[in-house]
SEPA-684039 format. One line per field, with one value per residue: x, y, z of N, C-alpha, C in turn; residue in one letter; residue number from 1. Coordinates in steps of 0.001 Angstrom, whole numbers, plus 500000, padded with zeros to 6 digits. Atoms other than C-alpha are relative to their C-alpha. Layout:
% SEPA-684039
n_xx <- c(X ...)
n_yy <- c(Y ...)
n_zz <- c(Z ...)
ca_xx <- c(X ...)
ca_yy <- c(Y ...)
ca_zz <- c(Z ...)
c_xx <- c(X ...)
c_yy <- c(Y ...)
c_zz <- c(Z ...)
res <- c(a ...)
n <- c(NUM ...)
//
This chain:
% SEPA-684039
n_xx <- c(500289 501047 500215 499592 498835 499094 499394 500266 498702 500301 499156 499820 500931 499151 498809 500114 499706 501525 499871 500952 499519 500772 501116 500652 501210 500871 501002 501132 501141 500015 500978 500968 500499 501075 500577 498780 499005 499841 498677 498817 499351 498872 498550 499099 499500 498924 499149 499619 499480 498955 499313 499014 498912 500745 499571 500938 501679 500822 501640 500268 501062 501112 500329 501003 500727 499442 499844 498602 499006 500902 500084 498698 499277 499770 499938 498690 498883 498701 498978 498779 500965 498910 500257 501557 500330 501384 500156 501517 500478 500164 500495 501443 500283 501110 500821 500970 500959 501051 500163 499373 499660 498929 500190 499127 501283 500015 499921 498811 500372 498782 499395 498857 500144 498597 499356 498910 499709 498776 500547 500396 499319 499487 500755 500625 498348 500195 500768 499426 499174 500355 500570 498828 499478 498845 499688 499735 499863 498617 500697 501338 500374 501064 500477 500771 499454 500248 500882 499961 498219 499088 500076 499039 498041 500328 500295 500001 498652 499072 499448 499527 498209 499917 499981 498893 499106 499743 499837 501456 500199 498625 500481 501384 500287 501347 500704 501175 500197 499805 498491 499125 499829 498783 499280 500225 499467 498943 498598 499796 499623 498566 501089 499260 500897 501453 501317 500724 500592 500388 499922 498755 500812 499931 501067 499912 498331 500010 498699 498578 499874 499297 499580 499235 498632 500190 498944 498945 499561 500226 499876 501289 500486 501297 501007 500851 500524 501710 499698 501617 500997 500915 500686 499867 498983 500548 500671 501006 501522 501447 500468 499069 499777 499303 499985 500495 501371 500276 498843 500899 499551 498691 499387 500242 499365 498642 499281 500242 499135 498993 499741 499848 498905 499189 499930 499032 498625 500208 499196 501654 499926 499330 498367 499475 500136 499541 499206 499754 499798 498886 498463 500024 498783 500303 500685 499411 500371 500992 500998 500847 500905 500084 500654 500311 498305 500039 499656 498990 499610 500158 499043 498933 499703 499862 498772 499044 500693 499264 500369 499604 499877 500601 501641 499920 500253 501574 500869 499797 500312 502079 500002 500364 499483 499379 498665 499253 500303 498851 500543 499533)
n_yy <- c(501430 500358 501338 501148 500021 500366 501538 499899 500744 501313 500191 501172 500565 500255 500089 500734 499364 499385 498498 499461 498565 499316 500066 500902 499721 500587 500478 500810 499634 500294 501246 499543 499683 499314 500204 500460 499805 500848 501244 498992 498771 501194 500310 498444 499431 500550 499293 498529 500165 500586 498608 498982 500937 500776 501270 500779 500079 501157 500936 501297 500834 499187 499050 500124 501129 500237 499606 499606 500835 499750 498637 499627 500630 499575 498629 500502 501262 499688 499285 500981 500624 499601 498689 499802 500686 500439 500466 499935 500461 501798 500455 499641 501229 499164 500891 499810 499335 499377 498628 499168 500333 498866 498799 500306 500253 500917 501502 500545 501359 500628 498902 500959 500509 500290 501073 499563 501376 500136 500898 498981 498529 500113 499832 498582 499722 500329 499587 498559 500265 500263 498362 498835 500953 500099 501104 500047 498787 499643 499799 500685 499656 500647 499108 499568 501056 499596 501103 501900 500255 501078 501002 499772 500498 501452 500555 498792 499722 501267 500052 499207 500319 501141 499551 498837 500858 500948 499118 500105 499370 499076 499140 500313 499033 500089 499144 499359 498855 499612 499679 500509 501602 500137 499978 501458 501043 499274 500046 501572 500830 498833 499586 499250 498591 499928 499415 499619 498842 499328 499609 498902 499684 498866 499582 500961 499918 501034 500819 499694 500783 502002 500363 499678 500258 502207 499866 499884 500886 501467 499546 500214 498242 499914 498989 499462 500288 499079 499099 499020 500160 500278 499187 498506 499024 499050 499185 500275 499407 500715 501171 500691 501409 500212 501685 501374 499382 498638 498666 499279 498095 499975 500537 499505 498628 500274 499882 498697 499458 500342 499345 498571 499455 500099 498898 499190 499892 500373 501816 501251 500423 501380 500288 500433 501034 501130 499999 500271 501182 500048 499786 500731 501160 501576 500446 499676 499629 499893 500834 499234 500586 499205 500312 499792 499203 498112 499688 500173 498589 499330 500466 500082 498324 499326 500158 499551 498433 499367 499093 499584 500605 499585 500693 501108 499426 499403 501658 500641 498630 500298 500903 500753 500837 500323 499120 500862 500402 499488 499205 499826)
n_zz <- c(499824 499700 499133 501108 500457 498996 500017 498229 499693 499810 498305 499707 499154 498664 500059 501290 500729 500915 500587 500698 500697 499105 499925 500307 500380 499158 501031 499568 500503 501659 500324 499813 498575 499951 501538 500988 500598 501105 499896 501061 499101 498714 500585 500091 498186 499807 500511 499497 498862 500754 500958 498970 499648 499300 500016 499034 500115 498584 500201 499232 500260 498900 500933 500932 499925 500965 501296 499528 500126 501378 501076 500151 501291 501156 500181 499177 500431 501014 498533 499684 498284 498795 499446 499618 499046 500212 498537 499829 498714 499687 498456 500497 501294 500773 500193 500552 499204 501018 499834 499426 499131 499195 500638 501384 500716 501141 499554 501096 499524 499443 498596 499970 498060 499135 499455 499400 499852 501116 501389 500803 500281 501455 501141 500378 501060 501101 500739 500213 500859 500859 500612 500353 501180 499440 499124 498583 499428 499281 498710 499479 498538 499360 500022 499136 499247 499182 499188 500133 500541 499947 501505 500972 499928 500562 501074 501058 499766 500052 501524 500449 499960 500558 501186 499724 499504 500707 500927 500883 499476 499702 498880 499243 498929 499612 500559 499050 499423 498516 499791 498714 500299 500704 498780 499740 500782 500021 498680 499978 500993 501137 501481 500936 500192 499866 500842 499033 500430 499763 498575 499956 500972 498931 499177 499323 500011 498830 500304 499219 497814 500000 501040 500198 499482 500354 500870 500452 499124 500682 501563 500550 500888 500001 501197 499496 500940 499108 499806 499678 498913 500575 500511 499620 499669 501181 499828 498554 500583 499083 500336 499970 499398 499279 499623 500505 499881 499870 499441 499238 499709 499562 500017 500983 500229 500298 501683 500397 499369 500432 501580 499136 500039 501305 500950 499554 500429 501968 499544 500385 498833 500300 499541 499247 499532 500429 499294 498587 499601 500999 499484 498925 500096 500198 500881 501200 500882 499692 501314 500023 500984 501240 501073 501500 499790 499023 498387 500100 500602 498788 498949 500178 500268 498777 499141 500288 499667 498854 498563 499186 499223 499275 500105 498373 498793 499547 499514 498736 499241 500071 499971 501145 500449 499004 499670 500410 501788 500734 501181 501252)
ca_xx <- c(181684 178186 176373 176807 180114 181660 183993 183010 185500 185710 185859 186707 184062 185989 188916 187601 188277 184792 184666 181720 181227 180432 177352 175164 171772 168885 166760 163880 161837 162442 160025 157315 157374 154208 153642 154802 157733 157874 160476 162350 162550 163918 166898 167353 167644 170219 171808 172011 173182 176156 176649 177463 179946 177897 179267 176986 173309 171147 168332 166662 164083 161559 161562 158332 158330 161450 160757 163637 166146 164347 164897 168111 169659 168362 169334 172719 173439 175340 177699 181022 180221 183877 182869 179509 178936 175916 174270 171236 169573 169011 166188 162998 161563 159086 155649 152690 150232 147359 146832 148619 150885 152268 153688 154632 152152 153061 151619 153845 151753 154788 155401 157850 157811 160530 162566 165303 166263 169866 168223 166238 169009 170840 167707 166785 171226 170253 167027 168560 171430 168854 166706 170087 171207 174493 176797 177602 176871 179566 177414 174861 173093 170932 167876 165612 166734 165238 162699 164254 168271 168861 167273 169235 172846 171619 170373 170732 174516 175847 175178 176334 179816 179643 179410 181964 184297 183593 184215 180880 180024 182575 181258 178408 176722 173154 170458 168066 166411 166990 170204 170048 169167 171876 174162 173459 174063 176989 178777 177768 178965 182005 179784 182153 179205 175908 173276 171417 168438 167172 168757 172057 170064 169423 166306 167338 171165 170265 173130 175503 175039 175998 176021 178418 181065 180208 181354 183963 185197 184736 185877 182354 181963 178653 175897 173875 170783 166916 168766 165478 163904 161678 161012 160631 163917 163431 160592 159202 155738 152325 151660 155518 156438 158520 159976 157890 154548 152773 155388 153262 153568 156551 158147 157405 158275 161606 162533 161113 163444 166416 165296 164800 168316 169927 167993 169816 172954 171115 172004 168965 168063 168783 172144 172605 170941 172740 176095 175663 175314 178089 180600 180462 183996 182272 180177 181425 178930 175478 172218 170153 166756 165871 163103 163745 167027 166007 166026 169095 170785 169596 170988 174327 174371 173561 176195 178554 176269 179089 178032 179013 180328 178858 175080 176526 177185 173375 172212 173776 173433 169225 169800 168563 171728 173455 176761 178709 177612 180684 180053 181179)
ca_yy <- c(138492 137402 134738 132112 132651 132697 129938 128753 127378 123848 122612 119206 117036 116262 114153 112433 113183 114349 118018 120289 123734 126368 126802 123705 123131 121899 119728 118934 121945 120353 117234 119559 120866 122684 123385 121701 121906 121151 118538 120955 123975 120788 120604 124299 124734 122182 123807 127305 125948 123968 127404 129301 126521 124596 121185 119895 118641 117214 114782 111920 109533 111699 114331 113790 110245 109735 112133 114381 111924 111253 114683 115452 112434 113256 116568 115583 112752 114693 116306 114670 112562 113224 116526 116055 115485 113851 113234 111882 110399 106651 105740 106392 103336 104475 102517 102263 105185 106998 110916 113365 113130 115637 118558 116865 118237 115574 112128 109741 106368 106252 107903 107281 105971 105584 102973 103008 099041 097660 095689 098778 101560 099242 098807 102452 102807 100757 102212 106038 104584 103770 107129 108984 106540 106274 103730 105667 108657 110602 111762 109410 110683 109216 111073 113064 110297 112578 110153 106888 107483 103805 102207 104723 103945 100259 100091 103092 104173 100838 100181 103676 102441 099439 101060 103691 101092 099280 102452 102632 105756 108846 110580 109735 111948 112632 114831 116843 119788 119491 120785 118708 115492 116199 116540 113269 111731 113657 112460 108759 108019 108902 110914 113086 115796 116927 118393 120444 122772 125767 126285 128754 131084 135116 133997 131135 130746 127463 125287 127790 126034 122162 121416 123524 123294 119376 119918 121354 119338 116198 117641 116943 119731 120988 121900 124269 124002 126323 129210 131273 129610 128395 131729 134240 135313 136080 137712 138447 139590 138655 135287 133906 130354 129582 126352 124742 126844 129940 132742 133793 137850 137519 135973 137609 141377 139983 139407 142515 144341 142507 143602 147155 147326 145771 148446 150884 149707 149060 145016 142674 140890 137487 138147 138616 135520 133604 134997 134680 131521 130724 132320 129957 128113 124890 125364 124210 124803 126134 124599 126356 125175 126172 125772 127325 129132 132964 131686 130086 133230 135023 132945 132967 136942 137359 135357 137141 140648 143043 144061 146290 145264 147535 145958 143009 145265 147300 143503 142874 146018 145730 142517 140779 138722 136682 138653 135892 134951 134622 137350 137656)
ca_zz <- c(839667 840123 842561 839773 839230 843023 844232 848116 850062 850639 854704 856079 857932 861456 861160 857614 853995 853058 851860 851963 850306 852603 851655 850916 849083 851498 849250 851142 848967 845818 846902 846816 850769 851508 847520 844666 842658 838854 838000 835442 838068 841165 838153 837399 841504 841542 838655 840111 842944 841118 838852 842490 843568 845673 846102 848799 848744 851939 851168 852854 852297 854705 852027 850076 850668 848420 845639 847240 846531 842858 841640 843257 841269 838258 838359 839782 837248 834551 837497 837796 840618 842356 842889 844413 848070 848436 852337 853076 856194 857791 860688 858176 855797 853031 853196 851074 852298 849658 849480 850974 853663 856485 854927 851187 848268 845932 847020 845487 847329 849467 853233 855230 859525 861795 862136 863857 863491 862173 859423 858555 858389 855212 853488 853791 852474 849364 848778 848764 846712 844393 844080 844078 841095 842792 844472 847525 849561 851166 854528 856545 859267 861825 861346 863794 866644 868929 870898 870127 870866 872475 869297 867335 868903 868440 865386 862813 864449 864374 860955 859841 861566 859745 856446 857332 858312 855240 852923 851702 853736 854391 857138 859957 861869 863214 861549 864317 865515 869392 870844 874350 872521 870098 872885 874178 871505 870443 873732 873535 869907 867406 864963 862370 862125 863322 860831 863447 862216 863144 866671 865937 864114 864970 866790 868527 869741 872157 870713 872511 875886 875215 872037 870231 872429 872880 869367 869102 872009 870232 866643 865555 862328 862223 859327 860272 858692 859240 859226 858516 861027 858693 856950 859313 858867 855230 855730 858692 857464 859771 858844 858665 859399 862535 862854 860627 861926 862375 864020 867401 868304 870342 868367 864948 866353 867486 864121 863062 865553 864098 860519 862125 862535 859482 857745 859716 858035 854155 855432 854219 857189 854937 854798 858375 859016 856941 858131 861691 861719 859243 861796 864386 864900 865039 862086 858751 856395 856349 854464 852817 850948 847943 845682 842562 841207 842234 846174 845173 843446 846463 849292 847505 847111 850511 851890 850019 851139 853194 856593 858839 862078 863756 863142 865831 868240 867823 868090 871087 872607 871742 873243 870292 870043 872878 874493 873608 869894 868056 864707 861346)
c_xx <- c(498602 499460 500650 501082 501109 500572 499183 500940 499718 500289 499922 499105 500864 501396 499792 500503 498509 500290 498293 499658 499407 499064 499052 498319 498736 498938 498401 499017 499405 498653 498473 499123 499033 499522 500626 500566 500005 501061 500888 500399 500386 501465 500422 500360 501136 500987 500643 500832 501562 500573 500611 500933 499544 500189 499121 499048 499424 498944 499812 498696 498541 499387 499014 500234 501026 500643 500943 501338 500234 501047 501419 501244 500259 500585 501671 501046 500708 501210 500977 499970 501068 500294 498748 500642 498595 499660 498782 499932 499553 498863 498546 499703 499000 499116 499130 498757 499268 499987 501294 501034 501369 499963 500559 498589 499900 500162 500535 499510 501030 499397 500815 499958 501308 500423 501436 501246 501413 499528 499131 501090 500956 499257 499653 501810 499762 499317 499999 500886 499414 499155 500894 500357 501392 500661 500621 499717 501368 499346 499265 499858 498913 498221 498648 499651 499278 499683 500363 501852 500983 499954 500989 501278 499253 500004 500718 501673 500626 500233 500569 501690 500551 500464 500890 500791 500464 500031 498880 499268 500983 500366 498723 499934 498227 499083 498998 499800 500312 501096 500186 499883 501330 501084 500364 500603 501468 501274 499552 500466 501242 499265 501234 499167 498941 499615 498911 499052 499657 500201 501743 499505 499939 498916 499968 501426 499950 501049 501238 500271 500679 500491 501233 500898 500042 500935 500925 501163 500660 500720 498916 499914 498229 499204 499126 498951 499035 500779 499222 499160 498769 499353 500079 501344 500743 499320 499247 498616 499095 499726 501278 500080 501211 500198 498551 498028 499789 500855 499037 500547 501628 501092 500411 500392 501386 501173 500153 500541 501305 500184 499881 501563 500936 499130 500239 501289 500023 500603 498172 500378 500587 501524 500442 500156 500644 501793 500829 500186 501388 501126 500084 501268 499533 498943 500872 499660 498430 499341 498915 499526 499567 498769 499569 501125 500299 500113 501785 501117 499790 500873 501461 500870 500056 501116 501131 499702 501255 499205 501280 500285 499318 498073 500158 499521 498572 499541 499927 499807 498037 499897 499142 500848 500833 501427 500948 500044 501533 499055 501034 501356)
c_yy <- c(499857 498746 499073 499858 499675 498713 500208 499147 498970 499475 498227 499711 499120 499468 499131 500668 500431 501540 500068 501569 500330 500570 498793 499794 498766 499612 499054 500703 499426 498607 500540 500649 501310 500298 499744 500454 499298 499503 500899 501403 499101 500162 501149 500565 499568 500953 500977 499402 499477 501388 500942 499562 499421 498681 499080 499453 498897 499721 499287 499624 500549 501046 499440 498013 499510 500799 501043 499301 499706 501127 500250 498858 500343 501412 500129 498987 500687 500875 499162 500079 500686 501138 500457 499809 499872 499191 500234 498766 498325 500297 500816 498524 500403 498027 500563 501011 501058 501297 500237 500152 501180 501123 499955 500224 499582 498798 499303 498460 499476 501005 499299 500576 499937 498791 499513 498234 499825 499746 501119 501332 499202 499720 501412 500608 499937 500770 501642 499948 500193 501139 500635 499787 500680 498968 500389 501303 500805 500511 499180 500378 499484 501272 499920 498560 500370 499092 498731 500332 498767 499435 500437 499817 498761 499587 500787 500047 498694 499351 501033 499837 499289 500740 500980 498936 499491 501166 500439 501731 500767 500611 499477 500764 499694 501856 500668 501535 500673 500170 499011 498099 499586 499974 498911 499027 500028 499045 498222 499153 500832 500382 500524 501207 499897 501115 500723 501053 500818 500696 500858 501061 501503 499979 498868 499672 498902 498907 500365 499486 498828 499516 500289 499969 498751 500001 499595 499305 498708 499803 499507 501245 499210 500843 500595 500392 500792 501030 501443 499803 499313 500917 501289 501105 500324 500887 500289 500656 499234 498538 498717 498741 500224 498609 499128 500325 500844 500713 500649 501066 500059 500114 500917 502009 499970 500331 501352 500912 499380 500775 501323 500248 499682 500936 501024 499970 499042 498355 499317 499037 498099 500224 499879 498389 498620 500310 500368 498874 499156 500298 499461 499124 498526 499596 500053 500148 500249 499592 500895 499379 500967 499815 500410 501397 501446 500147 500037 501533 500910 500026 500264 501837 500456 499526 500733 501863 500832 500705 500131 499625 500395 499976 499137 500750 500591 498894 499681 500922 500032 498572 498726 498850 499353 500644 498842 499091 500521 500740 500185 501086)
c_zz <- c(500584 500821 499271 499796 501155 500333 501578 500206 500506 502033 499659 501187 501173 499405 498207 499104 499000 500303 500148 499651 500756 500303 499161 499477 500884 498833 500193 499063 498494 499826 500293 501845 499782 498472 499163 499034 498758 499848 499338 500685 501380 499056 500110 501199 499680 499013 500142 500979 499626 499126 501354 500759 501073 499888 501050 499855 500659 499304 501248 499314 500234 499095 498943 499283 498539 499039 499847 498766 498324 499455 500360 498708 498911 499535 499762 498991 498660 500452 499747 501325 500708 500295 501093 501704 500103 502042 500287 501805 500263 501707 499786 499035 499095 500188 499285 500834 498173 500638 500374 501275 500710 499231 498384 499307 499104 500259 498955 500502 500935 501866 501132 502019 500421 499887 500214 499720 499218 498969 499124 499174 498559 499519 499418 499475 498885 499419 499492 498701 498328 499054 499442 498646 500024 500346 500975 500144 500897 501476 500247 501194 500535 500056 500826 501080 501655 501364 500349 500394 500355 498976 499017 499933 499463 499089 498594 499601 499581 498601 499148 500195 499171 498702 499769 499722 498340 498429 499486 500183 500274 501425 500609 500936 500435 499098 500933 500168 501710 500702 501331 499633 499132 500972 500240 499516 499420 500868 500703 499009 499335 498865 499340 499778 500240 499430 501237 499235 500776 501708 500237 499036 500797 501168 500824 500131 501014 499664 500603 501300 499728 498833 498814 500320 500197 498734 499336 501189 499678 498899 499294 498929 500086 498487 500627 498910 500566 499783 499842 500834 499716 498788 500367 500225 498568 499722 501336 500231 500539 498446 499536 500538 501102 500665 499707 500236 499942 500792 501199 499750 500573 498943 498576 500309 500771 498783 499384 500946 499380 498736 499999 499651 499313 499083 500268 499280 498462 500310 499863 500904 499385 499880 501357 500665 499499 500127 501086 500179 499286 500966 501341 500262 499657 499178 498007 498575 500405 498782 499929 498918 499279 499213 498588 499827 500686 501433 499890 499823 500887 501396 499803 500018 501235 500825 499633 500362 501166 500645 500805 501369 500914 500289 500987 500729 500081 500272 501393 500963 500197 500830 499167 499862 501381 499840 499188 498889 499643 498485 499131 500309)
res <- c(x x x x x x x x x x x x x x x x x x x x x x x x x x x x x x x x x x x x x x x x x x x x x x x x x x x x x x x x x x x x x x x x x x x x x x x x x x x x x x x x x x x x x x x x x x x x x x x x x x x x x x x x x x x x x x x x x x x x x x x x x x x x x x x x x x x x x x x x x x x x x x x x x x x x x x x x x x x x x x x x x x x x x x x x x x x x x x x x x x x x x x x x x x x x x x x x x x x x x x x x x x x x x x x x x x x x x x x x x x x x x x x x x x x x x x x x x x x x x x x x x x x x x x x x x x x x x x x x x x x x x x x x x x x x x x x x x x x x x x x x x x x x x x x x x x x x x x x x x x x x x x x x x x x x x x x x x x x x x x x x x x x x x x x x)
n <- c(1 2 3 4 5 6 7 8 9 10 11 12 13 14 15 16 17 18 19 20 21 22 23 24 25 26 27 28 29 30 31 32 33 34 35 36 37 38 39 40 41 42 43 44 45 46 47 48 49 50 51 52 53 54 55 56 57 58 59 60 61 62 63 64 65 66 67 68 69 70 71 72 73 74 75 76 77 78 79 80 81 82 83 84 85 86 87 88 89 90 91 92 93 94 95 96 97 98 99 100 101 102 103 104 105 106 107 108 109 110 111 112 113 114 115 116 117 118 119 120 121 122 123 124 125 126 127 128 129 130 131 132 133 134 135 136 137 138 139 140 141 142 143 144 145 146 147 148 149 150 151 152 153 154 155 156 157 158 159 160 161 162 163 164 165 166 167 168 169 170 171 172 173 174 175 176 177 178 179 180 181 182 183 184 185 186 187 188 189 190 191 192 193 194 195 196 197 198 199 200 201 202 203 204 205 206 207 208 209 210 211 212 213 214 215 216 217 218 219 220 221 222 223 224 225 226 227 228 229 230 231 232 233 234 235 236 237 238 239 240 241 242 243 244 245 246 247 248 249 250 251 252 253 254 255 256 257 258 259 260 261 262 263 264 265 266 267 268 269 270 271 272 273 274 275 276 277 278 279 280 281 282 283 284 285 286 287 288 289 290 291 292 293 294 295 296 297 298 299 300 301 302 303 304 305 306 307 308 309 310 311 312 313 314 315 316 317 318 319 320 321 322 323 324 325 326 327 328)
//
């Protein structure tokens, strides 16, 4: 049986009836992040991704200023919808801006600001609805709420209830990178799941303090999303990305001590990294971006890659991995 061919198993998003496959396709690369993506290899991602039983797929508006959302649709629209889950983000608005913008390399005359406002988070519903060429998403998350989280209960959350309430929406959660803001927020609202990136990961385990058990406290399921870190935990070769930048020294022969000792036990350091984080009780699916079917076909091989158990323990023993990391 080959990537393409595996089933993944389906979990349940807290106490709702939204499903998502246990491994999910992160579709921010498809809107051209850092370099662009032709429109006919954005479909053949999706496709791979759909050929290895991949039922999931994160967008948002934020993603290339739309063109995310764009491509996953089309890609998406000969799918039988009642198989899809589809979850994209609220508490961005796209405005008119020229060139280039941030880290998207396909200006599209669009880019897209905060705004956290009620009246904004169902225009930015509709206008997703409308890229997706859909009439509903099954996830909405408040996204990167970090800075702003009274506006976002206020404004963003409150209409995400609304729209829950009113069927429209399946599941609401929050979309971020910061584990003590997620927290926060976590334990002031009834989310159903938090989208957290890059912070349960082999090179960063800071979600095990508050957030995770917040949680699973709560019954909050969690996506865990970054799970390379950005990169460097694909490759961890001088000049790797880390969270989104350059990888200082530290930080970069870390890694390269991790991948040290999954080639002690023939274990490609992407597989571990993609199921460590995966075996977290309170994570129920992990996201992984893609930009073109061979990552895809990759990611899916490695999650299914058998390791040895005994690679934890050298982890934790090197102290590479926190004592108390739950492991595969």
């Amino acid at each position: 049986m080959n990537a393409r061919q595996a089933a993944l198993p389906l979990r349940r998003l807290g106490a709702t009836d939204v499903e998502v496959s246990a491994v999910g396709l992160g579709c921010a690369p498809l809107a051209g992040l850092y370099t662009p993506v032709e429109e006919a290899v954005a479909t053949a991602t999706v496709d791979a991704a759909w050929d290895g039983g991949v039922r999931h797929f994160d967008t948002a508006p934020h993603y290339g200023a739309g063109l995310s959302e764009e491509r996953l649709g089309q890609a998406l629209a000969a799918k039988p919808r009642e198989a899809v889950t589809l979850s994209t983000k609220l508490g961005r608005v796209l405005v008119d801006h020229e060139g280039q913008w941030d880290l998207w390399s396909e200006p599209n005359g669009k880019a897209a600001v905060f705004d956290f406002s009620y009246r904004a988070a169902f225009a930015s519903h509709l206008g997703s609805l409308e890229r997706l060429g859909t009439d509903r998403v099954e996830i909405g998350l408040v996204h990167d709420p970090d800075d702003h989280p009274g506006a976002a209960l206020e404004g963003t959350y409150r209409a995400l209830a609304e729209l829950k309430a009113a069927g429209r929406v399946g599941a609401i959660g929050i979309g971020m990178n910061s584990t003590d803001a997620a927290a926060d927020l976590v334990s002031r609202a009834d989310f159903d799941v938090a989208l957290i990136a890059g912070r349960y990961t082999l090179l960063d385990q800071s979600a095990l303090d508050k957030l995770y058990p917040l949680c699973l406290e709560r019954g909050v399921s969690v996506i865990a999303a970054g799970v390379f870190n950005s990169g460097i935990l694909a490759d961890p070769s001088p000049g790797a990305r880390f969270d989104y930048a350059g990888a200082d020294r530290q930080v970069l022969a870390r890694a390269q001590a991790i991948s040290t000792i999954c080639d002690r036990y023939d274990t490609p350091l992407r597989a571990a990294a993609l199921q460590f984080t995966a075996a977290h009780p309170a994570v129920a699916s992990i996201l992984v971006g893609a930009r073109n079917p061979a990552e895809v076909d990759d990611a899916l091989a490695m999650y299914a890659h058998p390791i040895p158990g005994a690679l934890w323990h050298d982890l934790k023993r090197a102290g590479l991995l926190t004592e108390e990391a739950p492991v595969p």
